[in-house]
N, C-alpha and C positions, 0 to 999 in steps of 0.2 A: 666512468663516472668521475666529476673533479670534484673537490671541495675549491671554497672560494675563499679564498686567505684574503681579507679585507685590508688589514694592517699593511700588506704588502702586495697589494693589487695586482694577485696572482693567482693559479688557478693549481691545483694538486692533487694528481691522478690518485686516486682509492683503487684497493690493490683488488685485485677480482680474484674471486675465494672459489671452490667449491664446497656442498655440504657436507661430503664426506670427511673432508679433512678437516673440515671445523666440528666433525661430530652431530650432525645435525642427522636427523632421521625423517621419516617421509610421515608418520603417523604423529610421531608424539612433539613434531615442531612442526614443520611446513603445513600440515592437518589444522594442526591447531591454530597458526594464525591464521588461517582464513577462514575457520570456523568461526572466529573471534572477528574477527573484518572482514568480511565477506565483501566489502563496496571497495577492497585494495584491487577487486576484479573490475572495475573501471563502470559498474554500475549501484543500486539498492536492490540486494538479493536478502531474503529471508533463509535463512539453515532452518530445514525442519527435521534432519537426520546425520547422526554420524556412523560409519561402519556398516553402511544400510544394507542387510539382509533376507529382507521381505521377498526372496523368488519362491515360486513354488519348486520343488526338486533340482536344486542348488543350495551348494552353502555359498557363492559367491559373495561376497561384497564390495559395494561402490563405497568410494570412501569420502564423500558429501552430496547429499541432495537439498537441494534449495528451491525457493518459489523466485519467480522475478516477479515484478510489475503489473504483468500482463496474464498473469496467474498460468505462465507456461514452468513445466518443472524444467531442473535446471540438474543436469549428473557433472559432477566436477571430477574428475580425474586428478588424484599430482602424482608426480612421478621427479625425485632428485635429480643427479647429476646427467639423467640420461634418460628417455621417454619406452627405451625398448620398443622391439619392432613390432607387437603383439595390442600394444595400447589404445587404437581405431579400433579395434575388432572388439577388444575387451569393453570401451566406452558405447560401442553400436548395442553390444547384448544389454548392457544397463540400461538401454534407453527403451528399448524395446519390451524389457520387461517393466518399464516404469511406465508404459503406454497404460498399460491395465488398470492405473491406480483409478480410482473415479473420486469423487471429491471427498467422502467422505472415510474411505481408504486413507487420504492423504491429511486429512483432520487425523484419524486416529496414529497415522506413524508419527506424527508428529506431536502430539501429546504424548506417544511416549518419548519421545525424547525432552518436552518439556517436565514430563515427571519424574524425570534420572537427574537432569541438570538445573533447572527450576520450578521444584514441588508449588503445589498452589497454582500453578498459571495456567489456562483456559489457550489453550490452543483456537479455537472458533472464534475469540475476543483478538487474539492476536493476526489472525489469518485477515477479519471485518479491518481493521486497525492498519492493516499494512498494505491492502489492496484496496483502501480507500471506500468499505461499504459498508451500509447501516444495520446491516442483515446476514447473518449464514447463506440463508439459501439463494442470494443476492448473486452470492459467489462463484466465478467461473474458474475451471483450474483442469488444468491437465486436460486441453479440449482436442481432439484429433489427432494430429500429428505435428503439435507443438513443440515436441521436446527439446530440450536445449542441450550440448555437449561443448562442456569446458576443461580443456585438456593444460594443466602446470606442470612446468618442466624445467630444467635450465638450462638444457639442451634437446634438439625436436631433430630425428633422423629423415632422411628426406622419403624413405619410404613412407612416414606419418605423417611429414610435409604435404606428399603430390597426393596421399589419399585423402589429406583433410579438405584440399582445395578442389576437387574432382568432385568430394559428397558435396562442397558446398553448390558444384553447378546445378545439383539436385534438390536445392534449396529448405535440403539439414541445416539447421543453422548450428557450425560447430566452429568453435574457438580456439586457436592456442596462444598460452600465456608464456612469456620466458622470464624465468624467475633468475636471480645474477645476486648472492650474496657480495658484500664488501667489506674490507676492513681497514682501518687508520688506527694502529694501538691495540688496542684493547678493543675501540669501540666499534661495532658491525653496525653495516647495513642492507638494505634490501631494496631490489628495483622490478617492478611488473612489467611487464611490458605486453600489450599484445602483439604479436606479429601476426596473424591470421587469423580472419581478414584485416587488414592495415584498417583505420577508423573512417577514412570516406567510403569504401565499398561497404563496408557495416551496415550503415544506413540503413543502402539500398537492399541489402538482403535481408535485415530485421522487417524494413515494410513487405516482401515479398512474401516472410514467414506471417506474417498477422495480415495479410491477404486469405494465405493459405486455411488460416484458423477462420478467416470469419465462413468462408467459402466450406469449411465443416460443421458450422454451427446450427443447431435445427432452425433456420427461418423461422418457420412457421408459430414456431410454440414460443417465439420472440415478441413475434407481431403480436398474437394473442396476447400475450400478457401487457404490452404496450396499450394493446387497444379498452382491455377491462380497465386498466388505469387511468385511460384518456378521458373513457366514458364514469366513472366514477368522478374526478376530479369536475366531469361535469356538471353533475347532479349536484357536488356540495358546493358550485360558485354558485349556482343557482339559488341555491338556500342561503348560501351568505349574502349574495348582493340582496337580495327581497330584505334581509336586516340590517344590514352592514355595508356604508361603501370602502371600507378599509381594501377590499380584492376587486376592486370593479376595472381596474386597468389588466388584470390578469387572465391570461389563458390557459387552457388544462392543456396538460403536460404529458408525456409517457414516464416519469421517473417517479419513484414512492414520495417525495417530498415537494410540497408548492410553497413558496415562498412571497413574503413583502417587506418592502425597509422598513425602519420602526422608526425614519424621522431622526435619526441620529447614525453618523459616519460607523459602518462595521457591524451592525448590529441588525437582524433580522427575525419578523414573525414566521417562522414554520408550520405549517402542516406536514405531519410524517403519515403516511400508513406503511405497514407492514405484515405478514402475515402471522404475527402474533400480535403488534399493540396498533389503538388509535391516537396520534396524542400532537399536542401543540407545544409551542417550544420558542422559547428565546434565543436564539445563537447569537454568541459574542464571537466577534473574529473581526479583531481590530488590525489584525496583521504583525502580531506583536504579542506572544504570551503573556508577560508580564503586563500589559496594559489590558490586555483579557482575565487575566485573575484580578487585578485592581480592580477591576468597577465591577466583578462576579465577587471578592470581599464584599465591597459596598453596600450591592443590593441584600450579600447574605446575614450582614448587619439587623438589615431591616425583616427579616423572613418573616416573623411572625406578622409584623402589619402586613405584609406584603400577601400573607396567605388569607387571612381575614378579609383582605379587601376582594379577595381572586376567588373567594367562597371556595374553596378547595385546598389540600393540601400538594405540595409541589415537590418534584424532585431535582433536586443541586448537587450538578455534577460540575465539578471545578476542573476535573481533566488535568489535572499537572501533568505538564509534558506534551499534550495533543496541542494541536491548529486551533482546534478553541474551547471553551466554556459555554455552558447549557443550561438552562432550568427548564424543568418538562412539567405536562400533566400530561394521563395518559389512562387507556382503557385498554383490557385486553379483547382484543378484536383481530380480525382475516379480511385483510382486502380481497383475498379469494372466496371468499365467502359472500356472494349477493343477498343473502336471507339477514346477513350483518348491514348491511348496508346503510336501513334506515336510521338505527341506532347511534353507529361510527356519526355519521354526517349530522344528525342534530346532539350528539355531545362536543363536535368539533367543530362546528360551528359556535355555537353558545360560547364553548372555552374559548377560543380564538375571540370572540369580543367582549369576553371579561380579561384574557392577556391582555390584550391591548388597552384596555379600559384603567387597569393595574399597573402597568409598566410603563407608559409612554411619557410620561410627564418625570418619572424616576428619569429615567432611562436619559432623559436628554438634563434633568439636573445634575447627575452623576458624571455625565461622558463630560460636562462643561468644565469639569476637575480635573481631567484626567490632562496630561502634560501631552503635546504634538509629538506626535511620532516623526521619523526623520522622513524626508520627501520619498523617498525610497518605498518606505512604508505605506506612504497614501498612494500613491503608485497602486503597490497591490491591491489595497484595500479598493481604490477606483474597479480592479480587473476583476475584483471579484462580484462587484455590481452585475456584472454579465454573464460571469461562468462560476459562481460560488453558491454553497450550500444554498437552495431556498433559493436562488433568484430565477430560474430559468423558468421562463413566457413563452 
């Protein structure tokens, strides 16, 4: 690693440290900064344990389990100056007993680790929240033989080498990261590096692995719920178009939520079902937080007209911090539930054309204030006409 001396348009080797000699330990520093940044591993991993102990007739412990993306668990391994020769073997038994977790296993080790380190937080809110779903039961995790293995080090012996590359032709998807402390002064640094797999074979073995998961996934009881959805979403166009052409360009969908633009850039009528609520929904998702909380201020200004006019009381979620901001009405209801059916579809119907009856004239006075997002921005907000919350036909 060089630093780049500007001044003198030069370049200045950083002295490569080990952690030993700088005092650095495996748990209570290297542990903890990737606990803390978990994405320095070159992707968005969730920690949902540290020191994880959960075997049955072991005290072993893995010392991080994480969720990735694609709701496959993730065993991180580190090890300091040196990986020892034992460290494949010791990462394979973690994975192996991490096979076992089912989802709701993986909910509760993970609330307790959010109740040791952040009391008050809702493990299921945050699981929905970081795998992108509206729902718990939504949620896919830990399905077949997904498991992921990430082994940090700052040096990797080549017998952990040739057996990491060997499992990978077996297509384990297993990782090793090379960790290289530095220093100039006083001041340190730190460098990741993957070396196995180098990042174009990556790729091709992550799509190999999410082959593999879907290839375990129960079909059948997929399709089925695709299809109770399809046919539902049926029945309630049908009851809407006989009142309403607001959805008459739309077609039912396999996903809990049918969507329409609201006539203004970012902004979308929802339909959600769920197997606990029915409910309509304004989504703001201008491509831009802060222009998402500005015109959800605005409208929250007006709430009380706003509810008056809508014959109903509404719930205002501002989201600080999420993709977007929301105002819902909503009914406790089971899309799995047929005997609900007639209920859900004429309250959400009705609500769906007093939303729109309430909001749409707001909605396009409001956004006519709001200042242009940079081109960047409409960009997204274009892509999300196609692939965003609510739009899919």
């Amino acid at each position: 690693m060089f630093k780049i001396e500007r001044s003198e348009n030069r370049i200045e080797r950083l002295v490569p440290r080990s952690f030993s000699e700088l005092g650095f330990r495996e748990r209570a520093h290297l542990q903890e900064w990737l606990a803390n940044k978990p994405d320095a591993l070159g992707e968005e991993l969730l920690v949902i344990q540290k020191e994880f102990a959960g075997f049955s007739d072991t005290s072993e412990r893995l010392d991080l389990l994480a969720v990735d993306k694609q709701g496959s668990l993730v065993i991180i391994e580190n090890k300091l100056d040196d990986t020892g020769r034992d460290v494949t073997w010791q990462a394979l038994k973690y994975a192996s007993y991490c096979a076992r977790l089912t989802r709701d296993d993986i909910r509760d080790v993970f609330q307790s680790y959010l109740d040791r380190y952040s009391p008050g937080t809702k493990a299921e809110e945050l699981l929905c929240t970081f795998l992108d779903e509206e729902e718990y039961q939504e949620i896919v995790l830990n399905k077949g033989v997904t498991q992921r293995i990430m082994l940090v080090a700052a040096n990797f012996r080549k017998e952990v080498t040739s057996t990491v590359l060997w499992l990978s032709s077996f297509k384990l998807r297993v990782q090793c990261f090379k960790v290289t402390p530095f220093s100039q002064g006083e001041e340190l640094f730190l460098t990741i590096d993957q070396i196995i797999p180098t990042k174009d074979a990556e790729d091709f073995m992550i799509g190999l692995a999410v082959k593999a998961q879907n290839e375990v996934e129960d079909v059948e009881a997929e399709k089925a719920r695709h299809a109770l959805r399809r046919e539902f979403w049926t029945i309630l166009l049908s009851n809407m178009n006989a009142k309403s052409v607001l959805f008459r360009s739309i077609s039912p969908v396999t996903k809990n939520w049918l969507g329409i633009g609201a006539g203004s850039r970012g902004i979308i009528f929802n339909f959600v079902v769920t197997k606990q609520v029915a409910r309509v929904e304004v989504y703001i998702d201008l491509g831009h937080g802060g222009l998402n909380e500005q015109l959800f201020d605005a409208l929250k200004l007006e709430a009380r007209a706003i509810e008056e006019d809508f014959e109903e009381d509404l719930i205002w979620e501002r989201l600080p911090g999420r993709r977007a901001c929301r105002i819902k009405a909503e009914r406790s209801a089971n899309i799995f539930d047929r005997e609900q059916w007639p209920m859900m579809i004429e309250y959400m119907t009705n609500a769906m054309i007093r939303l729109d009856r309430t909001f749409r004239n707001r909605l396009s006075a409001e956004g006519a204030k709001l200042p242009n997002p940079p081109a960047s921005v409409d960009a997204d907000v274009a892509h999300l006409g196609s692939s965003g919350p609510g739009s899919e036909v």
